[in-house]
N, CA, C and O atoms as a GROMACS GRO file, in nm:
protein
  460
    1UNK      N    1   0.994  -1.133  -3.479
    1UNK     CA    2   0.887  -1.041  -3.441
    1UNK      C    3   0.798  -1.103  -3.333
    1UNK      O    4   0.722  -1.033  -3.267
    2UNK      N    5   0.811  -1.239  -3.314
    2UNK     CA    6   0.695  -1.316  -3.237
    2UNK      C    7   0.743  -1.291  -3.114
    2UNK      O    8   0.676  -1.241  -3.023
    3UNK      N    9   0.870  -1.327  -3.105
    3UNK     CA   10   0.951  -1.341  -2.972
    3UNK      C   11   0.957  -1.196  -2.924
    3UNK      O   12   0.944  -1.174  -2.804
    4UNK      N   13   0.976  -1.099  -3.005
    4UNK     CA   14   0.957  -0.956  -2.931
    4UNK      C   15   0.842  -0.883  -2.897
    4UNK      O   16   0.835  -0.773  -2.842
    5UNK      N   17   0.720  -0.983  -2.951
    5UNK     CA   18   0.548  -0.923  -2.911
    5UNK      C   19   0.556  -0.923  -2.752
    5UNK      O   20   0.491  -0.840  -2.688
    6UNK      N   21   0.641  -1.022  -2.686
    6UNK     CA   22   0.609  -1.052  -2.567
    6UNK      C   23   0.641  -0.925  -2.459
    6UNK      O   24   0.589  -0.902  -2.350
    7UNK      N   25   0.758  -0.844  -2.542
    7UNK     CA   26   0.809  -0.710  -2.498
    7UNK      C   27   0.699  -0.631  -2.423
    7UNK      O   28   0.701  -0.582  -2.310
    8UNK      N   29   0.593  -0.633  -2.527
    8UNK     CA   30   0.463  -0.531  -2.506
    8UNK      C   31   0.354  -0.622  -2.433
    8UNK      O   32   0.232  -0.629  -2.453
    9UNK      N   33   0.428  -0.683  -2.351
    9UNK     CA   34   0.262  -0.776  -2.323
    9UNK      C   35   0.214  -0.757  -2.182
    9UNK      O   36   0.268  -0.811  -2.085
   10UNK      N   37   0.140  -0.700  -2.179
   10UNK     CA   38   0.100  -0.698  -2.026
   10UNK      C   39   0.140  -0.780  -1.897
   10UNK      O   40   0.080  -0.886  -1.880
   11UNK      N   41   0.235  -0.742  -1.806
   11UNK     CA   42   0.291  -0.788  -1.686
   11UNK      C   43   0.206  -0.768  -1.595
   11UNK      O   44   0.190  -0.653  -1.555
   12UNK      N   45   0.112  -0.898  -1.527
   12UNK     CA   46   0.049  -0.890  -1.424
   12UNK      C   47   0.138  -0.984  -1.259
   12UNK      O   48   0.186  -1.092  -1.224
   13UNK      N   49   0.105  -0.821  -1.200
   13UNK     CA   50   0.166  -0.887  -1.046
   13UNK      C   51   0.096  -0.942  -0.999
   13UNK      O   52  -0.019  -0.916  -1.032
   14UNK      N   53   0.117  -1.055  -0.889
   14UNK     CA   54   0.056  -1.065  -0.772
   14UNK      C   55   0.036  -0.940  -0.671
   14UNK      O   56   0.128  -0.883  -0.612
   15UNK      N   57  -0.124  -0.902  -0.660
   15UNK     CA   58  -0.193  -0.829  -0.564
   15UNK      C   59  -0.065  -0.853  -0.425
   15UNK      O   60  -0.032  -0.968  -0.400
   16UNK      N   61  -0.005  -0.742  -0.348
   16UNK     CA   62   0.012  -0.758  -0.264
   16UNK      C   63  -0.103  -0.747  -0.114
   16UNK      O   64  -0.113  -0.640  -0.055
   17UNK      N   65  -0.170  -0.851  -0.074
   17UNK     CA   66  -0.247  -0.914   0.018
   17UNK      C   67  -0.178  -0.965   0.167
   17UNK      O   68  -0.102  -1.061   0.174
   18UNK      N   69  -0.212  -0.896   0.263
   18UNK     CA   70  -0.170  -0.912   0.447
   18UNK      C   71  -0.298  -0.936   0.464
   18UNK      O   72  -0.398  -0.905   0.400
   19UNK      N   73  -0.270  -1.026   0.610
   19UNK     CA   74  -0.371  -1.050   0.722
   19UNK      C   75  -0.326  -0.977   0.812
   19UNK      O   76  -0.209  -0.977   0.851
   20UNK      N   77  -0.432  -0.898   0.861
   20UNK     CA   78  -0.437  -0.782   0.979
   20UNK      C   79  -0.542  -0.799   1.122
   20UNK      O   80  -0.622  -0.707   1.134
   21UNK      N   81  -0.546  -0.874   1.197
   21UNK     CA   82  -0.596  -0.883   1.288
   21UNK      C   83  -0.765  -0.934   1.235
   21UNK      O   84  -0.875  -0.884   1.257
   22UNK      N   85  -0.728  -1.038   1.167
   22UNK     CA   86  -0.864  -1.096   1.122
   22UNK      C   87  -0.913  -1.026   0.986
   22UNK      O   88  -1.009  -1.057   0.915
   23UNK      N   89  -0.847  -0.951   0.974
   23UNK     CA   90  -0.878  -0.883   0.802
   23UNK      C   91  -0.776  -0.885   0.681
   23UNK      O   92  -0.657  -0.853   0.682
   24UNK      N   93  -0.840  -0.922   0.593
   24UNK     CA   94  -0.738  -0.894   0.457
   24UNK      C   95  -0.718  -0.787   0.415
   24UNK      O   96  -0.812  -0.715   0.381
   25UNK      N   97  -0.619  -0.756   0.407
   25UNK     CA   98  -0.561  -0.599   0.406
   25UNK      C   99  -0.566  -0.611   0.267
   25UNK      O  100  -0.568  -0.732   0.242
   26UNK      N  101  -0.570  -0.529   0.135
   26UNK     CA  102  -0.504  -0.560  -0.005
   26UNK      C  103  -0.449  -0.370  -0.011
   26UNK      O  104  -0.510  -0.263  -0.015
   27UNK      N  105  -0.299  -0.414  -0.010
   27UNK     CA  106  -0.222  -0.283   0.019
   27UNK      C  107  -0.242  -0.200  -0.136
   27UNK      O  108  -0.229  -0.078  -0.139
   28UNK      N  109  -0.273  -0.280  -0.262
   28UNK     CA  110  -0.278  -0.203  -0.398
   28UNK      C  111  -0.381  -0.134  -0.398
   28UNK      O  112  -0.388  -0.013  -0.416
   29UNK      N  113  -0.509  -0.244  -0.369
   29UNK     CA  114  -0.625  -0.159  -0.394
   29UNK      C  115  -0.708  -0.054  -0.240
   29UNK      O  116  -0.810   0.015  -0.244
   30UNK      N  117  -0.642  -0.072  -0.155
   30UNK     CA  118  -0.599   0.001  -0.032
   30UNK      C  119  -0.733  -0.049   0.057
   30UNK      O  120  -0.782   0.012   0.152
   31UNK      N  121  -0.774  -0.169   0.004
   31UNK     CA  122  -0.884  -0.173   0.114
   31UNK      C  123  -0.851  -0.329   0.224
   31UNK      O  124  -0.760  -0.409   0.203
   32UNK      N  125  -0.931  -0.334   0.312
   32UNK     CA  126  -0.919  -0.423   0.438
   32UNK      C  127  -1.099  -0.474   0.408
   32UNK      O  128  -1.195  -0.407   0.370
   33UNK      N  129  -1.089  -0.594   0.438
   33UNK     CA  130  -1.222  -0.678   0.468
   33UNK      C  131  -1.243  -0.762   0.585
   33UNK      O  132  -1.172  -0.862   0.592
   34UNK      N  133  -1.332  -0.742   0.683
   34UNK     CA  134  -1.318  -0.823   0.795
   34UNK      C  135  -1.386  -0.816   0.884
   34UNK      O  136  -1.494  -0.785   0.834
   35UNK      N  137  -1.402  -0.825   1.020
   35UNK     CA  138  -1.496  -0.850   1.124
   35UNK      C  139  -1.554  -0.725   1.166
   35UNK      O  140  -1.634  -0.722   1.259
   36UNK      N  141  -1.513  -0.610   1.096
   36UNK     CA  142  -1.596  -0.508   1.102
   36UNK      C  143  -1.657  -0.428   0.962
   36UNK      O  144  -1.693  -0.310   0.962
   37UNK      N  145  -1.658  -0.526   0.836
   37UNK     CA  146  -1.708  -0.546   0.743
   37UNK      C  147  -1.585  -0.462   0.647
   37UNK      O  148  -1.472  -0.481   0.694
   38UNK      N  149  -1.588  -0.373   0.518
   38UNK     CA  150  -1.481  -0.350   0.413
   38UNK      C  151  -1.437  -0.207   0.498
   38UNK      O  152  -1.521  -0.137   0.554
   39UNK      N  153  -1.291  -0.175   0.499
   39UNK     CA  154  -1.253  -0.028   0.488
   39UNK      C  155  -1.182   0.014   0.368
   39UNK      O  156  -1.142  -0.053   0.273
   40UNK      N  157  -1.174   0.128   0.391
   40UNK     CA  158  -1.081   0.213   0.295
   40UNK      C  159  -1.006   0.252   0.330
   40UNK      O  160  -1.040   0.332   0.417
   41UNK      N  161  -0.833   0.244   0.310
   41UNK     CA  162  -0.715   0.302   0.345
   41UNK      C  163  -0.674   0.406   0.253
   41UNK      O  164  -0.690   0.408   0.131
   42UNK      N  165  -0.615   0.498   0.335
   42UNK     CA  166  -0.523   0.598   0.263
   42UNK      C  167  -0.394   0.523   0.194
   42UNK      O  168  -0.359   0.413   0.236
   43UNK      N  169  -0.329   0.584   0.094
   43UNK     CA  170  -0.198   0.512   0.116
   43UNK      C  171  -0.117   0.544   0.241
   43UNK      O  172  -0.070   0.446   0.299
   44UNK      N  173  -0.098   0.638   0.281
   44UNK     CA  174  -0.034   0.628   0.370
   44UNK      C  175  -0.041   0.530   0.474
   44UNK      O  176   0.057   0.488   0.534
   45UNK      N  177  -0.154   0.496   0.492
   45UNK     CA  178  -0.194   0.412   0.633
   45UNK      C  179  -0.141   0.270   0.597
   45UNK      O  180  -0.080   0.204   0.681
   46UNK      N  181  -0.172   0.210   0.429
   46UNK     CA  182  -0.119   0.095   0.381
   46UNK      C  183   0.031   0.084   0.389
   46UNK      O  184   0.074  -0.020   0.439
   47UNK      N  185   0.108   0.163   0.352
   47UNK     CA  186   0.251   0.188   0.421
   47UNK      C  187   0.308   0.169   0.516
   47UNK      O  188   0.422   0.130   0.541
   48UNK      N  189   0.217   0.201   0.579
   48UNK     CA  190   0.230   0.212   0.778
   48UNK      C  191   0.224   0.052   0.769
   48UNK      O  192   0.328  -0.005   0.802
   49UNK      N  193   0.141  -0.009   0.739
   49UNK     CA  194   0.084  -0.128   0.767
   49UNK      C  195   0.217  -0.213   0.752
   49UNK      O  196   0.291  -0.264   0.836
   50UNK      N  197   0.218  -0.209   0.623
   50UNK     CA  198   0.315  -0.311   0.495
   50UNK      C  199   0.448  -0.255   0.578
   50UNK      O  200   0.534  -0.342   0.571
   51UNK      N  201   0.493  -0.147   0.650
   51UNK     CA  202   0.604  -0.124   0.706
   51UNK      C  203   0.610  -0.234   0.854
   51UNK      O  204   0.685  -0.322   0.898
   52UNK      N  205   0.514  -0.181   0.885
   52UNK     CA  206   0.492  -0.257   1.064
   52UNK      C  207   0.477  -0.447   1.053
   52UNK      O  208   0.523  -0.530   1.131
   53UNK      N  209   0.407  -0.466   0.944
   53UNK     CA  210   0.383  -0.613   0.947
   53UNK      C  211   0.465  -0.698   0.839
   53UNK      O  212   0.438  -0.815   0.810
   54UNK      N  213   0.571  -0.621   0.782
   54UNK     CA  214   0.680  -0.684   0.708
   54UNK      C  215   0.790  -0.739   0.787
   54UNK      O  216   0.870  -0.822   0.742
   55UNK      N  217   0.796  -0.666   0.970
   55UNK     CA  218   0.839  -0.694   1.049
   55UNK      C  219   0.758  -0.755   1.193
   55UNK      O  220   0.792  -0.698   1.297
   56UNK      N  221   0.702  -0.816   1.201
   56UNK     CA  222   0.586  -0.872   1.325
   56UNK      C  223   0.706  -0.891   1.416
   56UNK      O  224   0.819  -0.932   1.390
   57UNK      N  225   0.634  -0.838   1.565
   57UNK     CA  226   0.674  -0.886   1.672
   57UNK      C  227   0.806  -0.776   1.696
   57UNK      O  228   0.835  -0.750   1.813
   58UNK      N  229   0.865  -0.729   1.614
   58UNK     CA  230   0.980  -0.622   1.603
   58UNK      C  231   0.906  -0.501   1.595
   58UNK      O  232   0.806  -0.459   1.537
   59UNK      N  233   1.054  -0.434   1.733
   59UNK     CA  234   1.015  -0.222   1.763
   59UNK      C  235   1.116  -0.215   1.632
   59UNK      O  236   1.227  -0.254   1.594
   60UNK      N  237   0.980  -0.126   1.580
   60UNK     CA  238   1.042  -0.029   1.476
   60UNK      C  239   1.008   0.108   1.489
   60UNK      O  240   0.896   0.148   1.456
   61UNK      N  241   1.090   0.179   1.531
   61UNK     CA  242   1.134   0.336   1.576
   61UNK      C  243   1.074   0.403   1.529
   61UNK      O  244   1.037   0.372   1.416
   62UNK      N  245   1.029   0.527   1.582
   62UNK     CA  246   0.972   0.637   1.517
   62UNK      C  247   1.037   0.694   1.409
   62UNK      O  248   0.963   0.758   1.334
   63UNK      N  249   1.140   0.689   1.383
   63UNK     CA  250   1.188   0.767   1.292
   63UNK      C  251   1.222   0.686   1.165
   63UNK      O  252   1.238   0.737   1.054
   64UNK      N  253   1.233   0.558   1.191
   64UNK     CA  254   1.223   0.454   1.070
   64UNK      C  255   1.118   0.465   1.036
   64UNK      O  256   1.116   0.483   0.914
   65UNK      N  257   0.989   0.463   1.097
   65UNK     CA  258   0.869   0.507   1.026
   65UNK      C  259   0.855   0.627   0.952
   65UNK      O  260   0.824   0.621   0.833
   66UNK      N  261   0.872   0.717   1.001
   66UNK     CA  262   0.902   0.852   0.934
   66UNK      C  263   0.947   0.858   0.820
   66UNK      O  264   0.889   0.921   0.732
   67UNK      N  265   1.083   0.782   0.796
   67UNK     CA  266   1.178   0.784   0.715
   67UNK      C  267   1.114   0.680   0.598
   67UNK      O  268   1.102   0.722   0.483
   68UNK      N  269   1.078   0.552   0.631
   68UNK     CA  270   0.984   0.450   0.505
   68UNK      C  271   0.873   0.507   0.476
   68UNK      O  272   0.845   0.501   0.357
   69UNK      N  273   0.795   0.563   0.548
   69UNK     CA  274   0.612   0.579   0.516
   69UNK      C  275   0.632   0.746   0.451
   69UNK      O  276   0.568   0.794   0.358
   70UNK      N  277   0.716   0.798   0.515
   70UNK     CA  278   0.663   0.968   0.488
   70UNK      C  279   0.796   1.022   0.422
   70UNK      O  280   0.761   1.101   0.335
   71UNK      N  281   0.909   1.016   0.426
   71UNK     CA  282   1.026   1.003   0.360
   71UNK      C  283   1.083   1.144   0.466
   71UNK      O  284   1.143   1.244   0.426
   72UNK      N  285   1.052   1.121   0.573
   72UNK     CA  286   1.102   1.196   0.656
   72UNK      C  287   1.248   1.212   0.746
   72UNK      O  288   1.289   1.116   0.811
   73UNK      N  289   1.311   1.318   0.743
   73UNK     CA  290   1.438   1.291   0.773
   73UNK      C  291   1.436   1.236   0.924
   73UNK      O  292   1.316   1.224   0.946
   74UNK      N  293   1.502   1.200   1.033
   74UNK     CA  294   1.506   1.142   1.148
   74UNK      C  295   1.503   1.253   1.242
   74UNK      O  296   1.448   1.231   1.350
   75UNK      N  297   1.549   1.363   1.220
   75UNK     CA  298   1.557   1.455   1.319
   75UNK      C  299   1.437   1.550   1.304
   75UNK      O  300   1.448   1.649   1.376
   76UNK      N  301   1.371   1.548   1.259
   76UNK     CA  302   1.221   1.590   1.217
   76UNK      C  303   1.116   1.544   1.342
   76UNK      O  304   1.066   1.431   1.340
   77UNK      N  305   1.094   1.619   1.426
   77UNK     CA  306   1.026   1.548   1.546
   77UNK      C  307   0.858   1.577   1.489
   77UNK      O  308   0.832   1.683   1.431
   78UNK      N  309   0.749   1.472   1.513
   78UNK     CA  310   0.624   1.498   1.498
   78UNK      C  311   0.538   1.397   1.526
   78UNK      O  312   0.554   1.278   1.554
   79UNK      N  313   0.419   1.485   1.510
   79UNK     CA  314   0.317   1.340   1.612
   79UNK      C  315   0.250   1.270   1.512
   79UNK      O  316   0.145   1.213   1.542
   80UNK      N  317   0.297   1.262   1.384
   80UNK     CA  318   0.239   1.193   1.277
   80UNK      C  319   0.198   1.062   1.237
   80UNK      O  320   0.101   1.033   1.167
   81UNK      N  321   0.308   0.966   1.304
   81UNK     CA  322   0.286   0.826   1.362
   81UNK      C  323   0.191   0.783   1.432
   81UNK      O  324   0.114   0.689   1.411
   82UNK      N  325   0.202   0.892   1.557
   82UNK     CA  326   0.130   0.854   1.646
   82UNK      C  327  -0.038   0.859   1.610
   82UNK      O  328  -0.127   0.779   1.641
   83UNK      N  329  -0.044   0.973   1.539
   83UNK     CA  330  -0.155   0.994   1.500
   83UNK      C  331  -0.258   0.899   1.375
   83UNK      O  332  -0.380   0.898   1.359
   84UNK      N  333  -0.127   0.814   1.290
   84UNK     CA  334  -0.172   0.698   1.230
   84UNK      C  335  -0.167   0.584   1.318
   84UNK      O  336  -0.224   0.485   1.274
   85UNK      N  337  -0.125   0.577   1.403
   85UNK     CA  338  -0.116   0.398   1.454
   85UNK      C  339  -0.267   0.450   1.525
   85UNK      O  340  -0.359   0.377   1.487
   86UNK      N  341  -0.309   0.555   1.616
   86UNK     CA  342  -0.446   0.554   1.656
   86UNK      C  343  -0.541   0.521   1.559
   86UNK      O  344  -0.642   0.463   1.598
   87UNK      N  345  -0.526   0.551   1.419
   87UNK     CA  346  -0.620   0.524   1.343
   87UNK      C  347  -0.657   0.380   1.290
   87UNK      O  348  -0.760   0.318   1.264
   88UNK      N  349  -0.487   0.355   1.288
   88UNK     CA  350  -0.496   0.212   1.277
   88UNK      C  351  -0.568   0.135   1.343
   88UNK      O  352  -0.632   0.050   1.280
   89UNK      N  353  -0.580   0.144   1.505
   89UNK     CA  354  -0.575   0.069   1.621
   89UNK      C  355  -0.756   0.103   1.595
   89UNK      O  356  -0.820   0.024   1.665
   90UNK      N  357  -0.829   0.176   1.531
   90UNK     CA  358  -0.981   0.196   1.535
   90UNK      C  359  -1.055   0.120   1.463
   90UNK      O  360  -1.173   0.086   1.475
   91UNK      N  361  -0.918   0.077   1.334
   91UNK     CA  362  -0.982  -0.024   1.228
   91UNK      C  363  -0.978  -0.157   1.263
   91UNK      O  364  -1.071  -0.237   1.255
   92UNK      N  365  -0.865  -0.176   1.303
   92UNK     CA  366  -0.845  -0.349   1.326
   92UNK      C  367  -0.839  -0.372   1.495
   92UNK      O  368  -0.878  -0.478   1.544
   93UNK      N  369  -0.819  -0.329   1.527
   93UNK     CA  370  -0.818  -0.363   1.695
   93UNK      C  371  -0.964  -0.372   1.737
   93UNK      O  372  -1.049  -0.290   1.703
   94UNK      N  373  -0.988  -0.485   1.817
   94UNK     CA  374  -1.106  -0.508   1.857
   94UNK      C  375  -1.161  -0.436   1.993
   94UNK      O  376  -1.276  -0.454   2.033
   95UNK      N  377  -1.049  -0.340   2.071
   95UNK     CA  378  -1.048  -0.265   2.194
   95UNK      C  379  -0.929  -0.176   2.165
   95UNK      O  380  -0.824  -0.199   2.224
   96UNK      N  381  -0.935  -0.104   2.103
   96UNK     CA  382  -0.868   0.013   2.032
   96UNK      C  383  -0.789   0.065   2.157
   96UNK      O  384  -0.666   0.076   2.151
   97UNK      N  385  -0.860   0.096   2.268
   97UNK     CA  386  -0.821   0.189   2.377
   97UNK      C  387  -0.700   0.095   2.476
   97UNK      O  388  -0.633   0.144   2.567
   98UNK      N  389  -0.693  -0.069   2.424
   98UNK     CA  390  -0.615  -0.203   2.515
   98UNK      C  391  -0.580  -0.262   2.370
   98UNK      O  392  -0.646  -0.361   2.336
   99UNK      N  393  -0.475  -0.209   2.274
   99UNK     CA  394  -0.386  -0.253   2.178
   99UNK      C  395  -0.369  -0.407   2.210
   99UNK      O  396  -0.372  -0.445   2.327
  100UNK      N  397  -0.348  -0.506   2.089
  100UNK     CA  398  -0.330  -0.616   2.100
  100UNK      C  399  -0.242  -0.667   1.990
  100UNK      O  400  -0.176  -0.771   1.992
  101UNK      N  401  -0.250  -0.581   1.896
  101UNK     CA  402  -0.206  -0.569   1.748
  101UNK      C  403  -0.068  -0.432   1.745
  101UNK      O  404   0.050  -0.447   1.717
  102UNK      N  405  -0.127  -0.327   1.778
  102UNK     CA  406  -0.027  -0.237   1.729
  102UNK      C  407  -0.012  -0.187   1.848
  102UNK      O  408  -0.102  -0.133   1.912
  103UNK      N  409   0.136  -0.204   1.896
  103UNK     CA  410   0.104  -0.224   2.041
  103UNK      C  411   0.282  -0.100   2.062
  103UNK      O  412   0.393  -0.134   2.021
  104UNK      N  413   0.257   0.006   2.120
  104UNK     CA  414   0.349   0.144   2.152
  104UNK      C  415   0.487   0.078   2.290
  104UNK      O  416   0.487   0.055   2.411
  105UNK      N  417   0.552   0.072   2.217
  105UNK     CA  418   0.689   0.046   2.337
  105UNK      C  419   0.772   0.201   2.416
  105UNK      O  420   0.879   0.250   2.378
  106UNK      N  421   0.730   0.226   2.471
  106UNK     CA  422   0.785   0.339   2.522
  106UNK      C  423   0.908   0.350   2.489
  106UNK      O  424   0.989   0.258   2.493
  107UNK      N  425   0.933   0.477   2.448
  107UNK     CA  426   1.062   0.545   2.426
  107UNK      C  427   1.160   0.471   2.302
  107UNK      O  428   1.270   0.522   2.282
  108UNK      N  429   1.130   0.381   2.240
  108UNK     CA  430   1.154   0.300   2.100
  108UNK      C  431   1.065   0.290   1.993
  108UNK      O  432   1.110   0.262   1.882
  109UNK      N  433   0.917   0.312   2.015
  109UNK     CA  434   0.830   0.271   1.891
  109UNK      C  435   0.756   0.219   1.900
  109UNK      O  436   0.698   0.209   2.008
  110UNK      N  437   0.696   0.123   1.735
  110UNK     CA  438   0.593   0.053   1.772
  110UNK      C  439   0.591  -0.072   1.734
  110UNK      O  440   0.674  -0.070   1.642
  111UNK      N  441   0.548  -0.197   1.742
  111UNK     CA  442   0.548  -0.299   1.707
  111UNK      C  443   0.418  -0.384   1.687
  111UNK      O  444   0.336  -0.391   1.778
  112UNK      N  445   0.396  -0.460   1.547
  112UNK     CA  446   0.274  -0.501   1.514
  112UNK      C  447   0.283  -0.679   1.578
  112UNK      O  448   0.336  -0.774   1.520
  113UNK      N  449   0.253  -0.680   1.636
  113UNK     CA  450   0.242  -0.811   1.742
  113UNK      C  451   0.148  -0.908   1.634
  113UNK      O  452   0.038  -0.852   1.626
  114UNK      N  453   0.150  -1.015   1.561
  114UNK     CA  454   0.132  -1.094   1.486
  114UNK      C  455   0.004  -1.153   1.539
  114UNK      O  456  -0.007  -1.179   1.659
  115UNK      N  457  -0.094  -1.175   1.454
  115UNK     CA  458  -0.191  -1.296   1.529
  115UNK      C  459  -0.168  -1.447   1.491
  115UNK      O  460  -0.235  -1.535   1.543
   0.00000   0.00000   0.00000
């Protein structure tokens, strides 16, 4: 009976925690802390993130995004990406309008350029 209490015993994860352009991202509890003091993420946007910076320095396609963050089929054309990486680029980018971090490759995607 002792050995099977352990069955029921509370499994604690490690918090999954990124560094984002000078901020600690914490993708569970969806918030960022950092040089422009705490935010709040959607999940979606934490997705985006944990998608783009699981790969640094690598184009990852519009439609791979689509397809991990939104479960979107590939041939599904929309400006939905685009419209999160701007949001992104407001939180952590220190010149939002001159990307340094989430940085648009024409005609392939986007890529989170590592600090």
């Amino acid at each position: 009976m002792l050995q099977r209490s352990c069955w029921y015993a509370e499994r604690t994860e490690p918090e999954r925690v990124i560094c984002v352009a000078g901020f600690m991202v914490n993708l569970d509890q969806l918030t960022a802390t950092g040089p422009k003091g705490k935010l709040q993420l959607t999940e979606l946007e934490a997705r985006l993130l944990e998608v783009l910076t699981s790969q640094p320095n690598c184009v990852v396609s519009r439609a791979e995004l689509l397809a991990k963050v939104w479960g979107y089929h590939a041939e599904i054309e929309t400006r939905t990406v685009d419209n999160f990486i701007v949001r992104l680029r407001k939180y952590f980018e220190p010149e939002p309008d001159h990307p340094r971090f989430f940085i648009s490759i024409r005609g392939q995607g986007y890529m989170f350029q590592g600090d």
